[in-house]
MARLUM-875492 format. One record per residue (C-alpha): z, x, y; residue in three letters; residue number from 1. Coordinates in Angstrom, 1 decimal. Example, Ala and Ser with C-alpha at 12.3 -4.5 7.8 and 13.67 -1.06 7.14 Angstrom:
R       c3       c1       c2   residuo   num
R      7.8     12.3     -4.5       ALA     1
R      7.1     13.7     -1.1       SER     2
This chain:
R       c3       c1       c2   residuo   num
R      0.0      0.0      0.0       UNK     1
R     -1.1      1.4      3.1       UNK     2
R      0.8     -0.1      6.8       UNK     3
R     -1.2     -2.9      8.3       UNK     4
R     -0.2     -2.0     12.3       UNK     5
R     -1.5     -4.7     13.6       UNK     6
R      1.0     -6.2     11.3       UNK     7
R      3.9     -3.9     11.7       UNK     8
R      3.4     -3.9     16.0       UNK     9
R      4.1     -7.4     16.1       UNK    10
R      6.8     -7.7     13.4       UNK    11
R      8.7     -4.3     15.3       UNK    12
R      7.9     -6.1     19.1       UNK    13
R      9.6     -9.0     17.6       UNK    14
R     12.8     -7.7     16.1       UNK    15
R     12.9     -5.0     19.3       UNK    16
R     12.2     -7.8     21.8       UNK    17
R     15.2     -7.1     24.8       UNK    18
R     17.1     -4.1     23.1       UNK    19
R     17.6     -1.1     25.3       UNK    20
R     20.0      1.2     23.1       UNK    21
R     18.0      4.3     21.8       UNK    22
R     19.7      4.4     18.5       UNK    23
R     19.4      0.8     17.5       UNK    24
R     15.3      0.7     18.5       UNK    25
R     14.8      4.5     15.8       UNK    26
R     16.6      2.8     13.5       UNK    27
R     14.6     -0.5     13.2       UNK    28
R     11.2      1.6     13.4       UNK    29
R     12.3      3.5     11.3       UNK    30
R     13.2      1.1      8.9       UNK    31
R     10.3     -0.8      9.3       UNK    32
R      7.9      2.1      9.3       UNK    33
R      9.6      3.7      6.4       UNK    34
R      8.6      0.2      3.9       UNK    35
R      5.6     -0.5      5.4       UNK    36
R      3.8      2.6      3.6       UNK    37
R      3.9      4.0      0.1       UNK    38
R      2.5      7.4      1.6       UNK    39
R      5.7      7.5      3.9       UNK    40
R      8.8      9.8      1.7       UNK    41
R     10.9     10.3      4.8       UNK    42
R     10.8      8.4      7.9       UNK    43
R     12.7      9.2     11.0       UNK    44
R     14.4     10.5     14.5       UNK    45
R     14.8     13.5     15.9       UNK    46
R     16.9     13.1     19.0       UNK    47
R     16.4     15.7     22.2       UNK    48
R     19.9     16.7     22.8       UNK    49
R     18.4     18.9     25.2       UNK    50
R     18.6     22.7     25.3       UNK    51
R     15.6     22.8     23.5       UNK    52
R     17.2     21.3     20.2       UNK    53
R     16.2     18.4     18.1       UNK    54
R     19.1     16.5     15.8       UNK    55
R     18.6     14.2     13.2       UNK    56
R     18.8     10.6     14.2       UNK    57
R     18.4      7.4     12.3       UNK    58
R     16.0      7.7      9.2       UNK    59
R     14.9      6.5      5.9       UNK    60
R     14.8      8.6      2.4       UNK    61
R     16.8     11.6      1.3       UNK    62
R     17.8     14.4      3.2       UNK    63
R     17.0     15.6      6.9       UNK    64
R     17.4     18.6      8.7       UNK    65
R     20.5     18.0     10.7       UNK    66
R     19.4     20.0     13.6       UNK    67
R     16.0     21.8     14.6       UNK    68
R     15.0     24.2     17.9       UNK    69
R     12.2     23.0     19.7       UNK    70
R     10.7     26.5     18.5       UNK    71
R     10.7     26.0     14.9       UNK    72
R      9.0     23.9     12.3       UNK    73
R      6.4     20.8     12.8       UNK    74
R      9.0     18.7     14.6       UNK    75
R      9.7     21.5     16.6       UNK    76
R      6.1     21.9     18.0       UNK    77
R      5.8     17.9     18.4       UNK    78
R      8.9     18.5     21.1       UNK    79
R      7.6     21.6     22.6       UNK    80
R      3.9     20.4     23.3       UNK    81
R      4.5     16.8     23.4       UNK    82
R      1.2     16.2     20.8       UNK    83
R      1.5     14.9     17.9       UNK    84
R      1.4     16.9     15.0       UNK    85
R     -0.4     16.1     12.0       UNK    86
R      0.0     18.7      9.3       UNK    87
R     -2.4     18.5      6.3       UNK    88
R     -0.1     20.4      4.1       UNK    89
R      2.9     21.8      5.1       UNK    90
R      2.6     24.9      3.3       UNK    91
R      0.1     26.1      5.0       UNK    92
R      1.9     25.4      9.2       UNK    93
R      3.5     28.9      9.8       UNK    94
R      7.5     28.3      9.9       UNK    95
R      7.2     24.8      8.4       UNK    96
R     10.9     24.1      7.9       UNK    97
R     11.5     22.6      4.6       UNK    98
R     14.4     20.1      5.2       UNK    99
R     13.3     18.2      1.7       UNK   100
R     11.4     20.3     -1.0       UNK   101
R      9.1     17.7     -2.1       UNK   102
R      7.0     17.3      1.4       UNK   103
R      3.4     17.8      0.8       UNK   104
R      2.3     16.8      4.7       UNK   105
R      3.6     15.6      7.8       UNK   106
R      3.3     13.2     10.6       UNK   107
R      5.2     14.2     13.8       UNK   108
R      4.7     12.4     17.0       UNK   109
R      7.0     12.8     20.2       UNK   110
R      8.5     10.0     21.5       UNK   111
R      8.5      9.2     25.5       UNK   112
R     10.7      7.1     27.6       UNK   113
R     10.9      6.1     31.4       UNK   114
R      9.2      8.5     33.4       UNK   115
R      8.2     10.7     30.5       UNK   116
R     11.5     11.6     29.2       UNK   117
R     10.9     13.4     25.9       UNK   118
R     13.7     11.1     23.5       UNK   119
R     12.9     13.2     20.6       UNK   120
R     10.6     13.3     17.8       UNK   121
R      9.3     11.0     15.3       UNK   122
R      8.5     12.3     11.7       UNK   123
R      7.0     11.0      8.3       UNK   124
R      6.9     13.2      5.7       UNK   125
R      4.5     12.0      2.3       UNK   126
R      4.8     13.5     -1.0       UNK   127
R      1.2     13.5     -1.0       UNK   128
R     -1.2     16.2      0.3       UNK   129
R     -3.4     15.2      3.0       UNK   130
R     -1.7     11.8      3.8       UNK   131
R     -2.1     10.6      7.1       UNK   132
R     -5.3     10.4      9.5       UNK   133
R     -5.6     10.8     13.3       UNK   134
R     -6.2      6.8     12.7       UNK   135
R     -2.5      6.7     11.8       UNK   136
R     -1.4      9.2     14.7       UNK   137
R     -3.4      6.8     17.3       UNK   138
R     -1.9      3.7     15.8       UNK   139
R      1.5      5.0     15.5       UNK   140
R      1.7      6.3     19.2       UNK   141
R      0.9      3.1     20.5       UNK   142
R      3.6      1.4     18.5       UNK   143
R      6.0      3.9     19.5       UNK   144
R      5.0      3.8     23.3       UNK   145
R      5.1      0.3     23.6       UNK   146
R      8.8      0.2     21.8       UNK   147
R     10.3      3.1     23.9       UNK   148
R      8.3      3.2     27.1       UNK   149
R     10.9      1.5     29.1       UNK   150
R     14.4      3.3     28.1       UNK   151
């Protein structure tokens, strides 16, 4: 089962509909992300704490990295650029940071608020090779922006 985001936007605008608390809206996308896809192992936060450092937020699926510097790993880049990152397979992205061994390839998009605020990270990890397109990345932003653009 691949995510139907038409789908998914309206069924996350509707449960997120008047919420302003950062840590209530990553945990419903998350969630709803996260059993949407079969592709999607891990789904999840990575709050900007500032300082340059990432730390885990709400997720979905075994183990995260409790805390990562903007200068390391996939996640990492998505904070220091602010572009998405879309990693093929993670063996092959130089100081990929293997929080769960069984990641094949990644999905990492930042997250923006009001007036550009970097919020953190958001990450999907597959246990499949080559799982996500730059259809998903599009897609995904625009759910993401549309949930967080005002906080």
């Amino acid at each position: 089962m691949t995510a139907d985001y038409a789908t998914l936007a309206k069924s996350i605008a509707s449960l997120t509909e008047g919420e302003e608390d950062e840590v209530a809206l990553m945990a419903t996308v998350a969630c709803e992300f996260h059993h949407a896809d079969t592709r999607f192992d891990w789904t999840g936060f990575y709050r900007n704490v500032g300082n340059d450092l990432l730390k885990i937020g709400p997720y979905q699926g075994g183990h995260g990295c409790l805390q990562i510097p903007f200068s390391r790993g996939v996640c990492g880049a998505a904070a220091r650029t602010g572009e998405a990152q879309l990693v093929s397979d993670v063996n092959a992205f130089e100081g990929h940071i293997a929080c769960a061994s069984s990641t094949q390839s990644e999905l990492v998009l930042p997250v923006f608020g009001k007036g550009g605020r970097l919020i953190g990270v958001f990450d999907i990890d597959s246990n499949l090779r080559d799982a996500f397109s730059q259809a998903d990345s599009v897609s995904i932003a625009a759910i993401l922006a549309d949930v967080f653009r005002d906080i």
